[in-house]
C-alpha positions as CSV (number, residue, x, y, z in Angstrom):
1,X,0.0,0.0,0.0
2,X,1.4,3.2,-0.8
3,X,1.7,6.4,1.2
4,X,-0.7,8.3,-0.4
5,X,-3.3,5.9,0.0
6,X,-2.8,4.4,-4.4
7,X,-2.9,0.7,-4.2
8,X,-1.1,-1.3,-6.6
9,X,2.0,-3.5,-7.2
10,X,4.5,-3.8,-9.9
11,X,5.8,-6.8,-11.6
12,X,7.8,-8.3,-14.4
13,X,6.7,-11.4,-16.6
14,X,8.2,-13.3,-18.8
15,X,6.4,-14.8,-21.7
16,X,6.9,-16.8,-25.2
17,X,10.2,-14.7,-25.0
18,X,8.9,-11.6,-24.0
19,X,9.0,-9.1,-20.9
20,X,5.7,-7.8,-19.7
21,X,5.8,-5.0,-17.7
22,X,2.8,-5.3,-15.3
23,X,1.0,-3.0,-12.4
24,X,-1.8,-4.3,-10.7
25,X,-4.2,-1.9,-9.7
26,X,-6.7,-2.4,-6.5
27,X,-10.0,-0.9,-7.6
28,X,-12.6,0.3,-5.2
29,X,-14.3,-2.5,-5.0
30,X,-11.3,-4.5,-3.7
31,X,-10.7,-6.5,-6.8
32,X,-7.4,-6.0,-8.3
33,X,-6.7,-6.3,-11.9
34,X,-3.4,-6.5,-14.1
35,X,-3.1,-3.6,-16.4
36,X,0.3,-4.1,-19.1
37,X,2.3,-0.6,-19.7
38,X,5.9,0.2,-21.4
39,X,8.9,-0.2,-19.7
40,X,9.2,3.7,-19.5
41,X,5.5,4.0,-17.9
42,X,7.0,1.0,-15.2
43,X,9.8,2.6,-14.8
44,X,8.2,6.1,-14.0
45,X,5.7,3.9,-11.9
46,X,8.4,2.1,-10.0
47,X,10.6,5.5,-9.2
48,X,7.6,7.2,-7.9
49,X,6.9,4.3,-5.5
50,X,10.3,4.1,-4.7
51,X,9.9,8.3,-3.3
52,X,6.7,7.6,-1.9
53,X,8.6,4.8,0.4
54,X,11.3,7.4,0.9
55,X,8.7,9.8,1.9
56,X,7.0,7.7,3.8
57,X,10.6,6.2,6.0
58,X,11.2,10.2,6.4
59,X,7.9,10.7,7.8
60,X,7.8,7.4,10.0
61,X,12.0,9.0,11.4
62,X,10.0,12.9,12.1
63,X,7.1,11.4,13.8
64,X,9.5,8.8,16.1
65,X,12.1,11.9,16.5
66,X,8.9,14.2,17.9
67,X,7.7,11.7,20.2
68,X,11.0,11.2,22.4
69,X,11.7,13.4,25.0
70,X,15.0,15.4,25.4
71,X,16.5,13.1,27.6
72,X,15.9,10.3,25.2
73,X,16.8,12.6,22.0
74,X,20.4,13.5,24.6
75,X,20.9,9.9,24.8
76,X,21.0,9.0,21.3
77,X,24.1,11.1,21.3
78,X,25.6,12.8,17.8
79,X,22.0,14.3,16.7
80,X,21.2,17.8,17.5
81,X,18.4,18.1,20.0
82,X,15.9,20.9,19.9
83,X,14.4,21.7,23.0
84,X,10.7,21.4,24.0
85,X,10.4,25.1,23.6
86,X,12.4,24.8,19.5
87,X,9.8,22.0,18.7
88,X,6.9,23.8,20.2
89,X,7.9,27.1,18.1
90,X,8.5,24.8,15.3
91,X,5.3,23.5,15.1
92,X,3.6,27.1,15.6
93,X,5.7,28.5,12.8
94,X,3.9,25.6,10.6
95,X,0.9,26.4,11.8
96,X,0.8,30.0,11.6
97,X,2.4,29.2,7.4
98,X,-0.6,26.8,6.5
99,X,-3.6,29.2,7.8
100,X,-1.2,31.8,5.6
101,X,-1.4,30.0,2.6
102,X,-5.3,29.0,3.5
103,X,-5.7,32.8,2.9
104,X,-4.6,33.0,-0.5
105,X,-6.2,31.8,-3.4
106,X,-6.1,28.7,-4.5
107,X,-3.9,29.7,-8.0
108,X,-1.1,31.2,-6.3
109,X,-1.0,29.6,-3.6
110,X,-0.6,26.2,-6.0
111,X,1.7,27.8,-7.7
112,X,3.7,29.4,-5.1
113,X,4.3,25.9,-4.3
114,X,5.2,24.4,-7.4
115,X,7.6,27.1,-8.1
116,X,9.0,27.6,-4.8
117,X,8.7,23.8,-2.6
118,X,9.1,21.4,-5.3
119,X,11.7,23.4,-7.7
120,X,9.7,23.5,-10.7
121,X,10.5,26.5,-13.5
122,X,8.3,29.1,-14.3
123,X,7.9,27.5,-17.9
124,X,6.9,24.1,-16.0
125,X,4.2,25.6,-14.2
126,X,3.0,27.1,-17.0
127,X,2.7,24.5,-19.1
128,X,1.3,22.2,-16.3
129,X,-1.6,25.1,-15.9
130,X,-2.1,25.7,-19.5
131,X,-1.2,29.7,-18.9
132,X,2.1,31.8,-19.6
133,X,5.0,32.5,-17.8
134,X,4.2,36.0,-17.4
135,X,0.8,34.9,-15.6
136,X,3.0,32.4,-13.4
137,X,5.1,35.2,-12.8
138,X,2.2,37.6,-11.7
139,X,0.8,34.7,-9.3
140,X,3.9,34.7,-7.5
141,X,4.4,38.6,-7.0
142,X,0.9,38.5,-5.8
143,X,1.5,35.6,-3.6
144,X,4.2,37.4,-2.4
145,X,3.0,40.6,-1.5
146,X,-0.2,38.2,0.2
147,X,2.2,36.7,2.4
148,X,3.7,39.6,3.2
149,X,0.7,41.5,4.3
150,X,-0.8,38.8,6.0
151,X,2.4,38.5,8.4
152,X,2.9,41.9,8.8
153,X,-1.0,42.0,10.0
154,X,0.4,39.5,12.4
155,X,3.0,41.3,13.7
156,X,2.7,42.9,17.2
157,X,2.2,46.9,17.4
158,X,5.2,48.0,18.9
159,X,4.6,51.2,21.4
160,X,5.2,54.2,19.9
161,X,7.2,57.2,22.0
């Protein structure tokens, strides 16, 4: 079962001197079924589940790393150890970006995302949304300026003299 809740598996056959490259597929209903692709659609298939196990290891390491305490996390030795207070911040400062990108819409704060979390180009984007650069571009200034004005309206007043 995969990380992001996709079920299927991945296999190779061999038969009458031929390789079939096979992922079966769990449907709704529970029945599985055997689907043939290219070796290039296996291969694309196989190196996603291969990150989505990576992902999922990495998540598994986070959630046993938050649950120790410090003297537990001291113990391991090597590692650096945030403190109770560092994890607690941590986990505000995530909070306090997702109601942030919550406030934006939907378009740039996708593609705020794409552009600046995952790495992709301007042109990538742009072709994955079916718009121009210049109107990826324009997302992410607005975005920017957003995000900007929603932490600044987060900010503390600070006493004036």
């Amino acid at each position: 079962m995969s990380y992001w809740k996709l079920h299927y598996g991945l296999k190779i056959q061999r038969k009458n001197n031929r390789t079939l490259y096979i992922v079966t597929v769990l449907s709704q209903k529970g029945r599985t079924r055997d689907v043939a692709v290219t070796k290039d659609v296996y291969e694309t298939i196989k190196e996603f589940k291969n990150q989505d196990k990576h992902f999922k290891n990495q998540d598994e390491r986070h959630k046993e790393y938050l649950s120790l305490s410090e003297e537990e996390i001291a113990g391991r030795g090597g590692a650096f150890a945030p403190s109770a207070e560092d994890v607690a911040l941590h986990r505000m400062l995530i909070e306090e970006l997702k109601d942030a990108f919550l406030q934006l819409p939907p378009v740039q704060a996708r593609r705020y995302l794409l552009v600046h979390a995952l790495g992709l180009s301007y042109a990538e984007v742009a072709l994955k949304e079916g718009c121009s650069k210049s109107a990826v571009k324009h997302s992410l200034v607005l975005a920017k300026k957003n995000l900007q004005t929603i932490f600044q309206n987060r900010l503390p007043e600070t006493p004036s003299e």
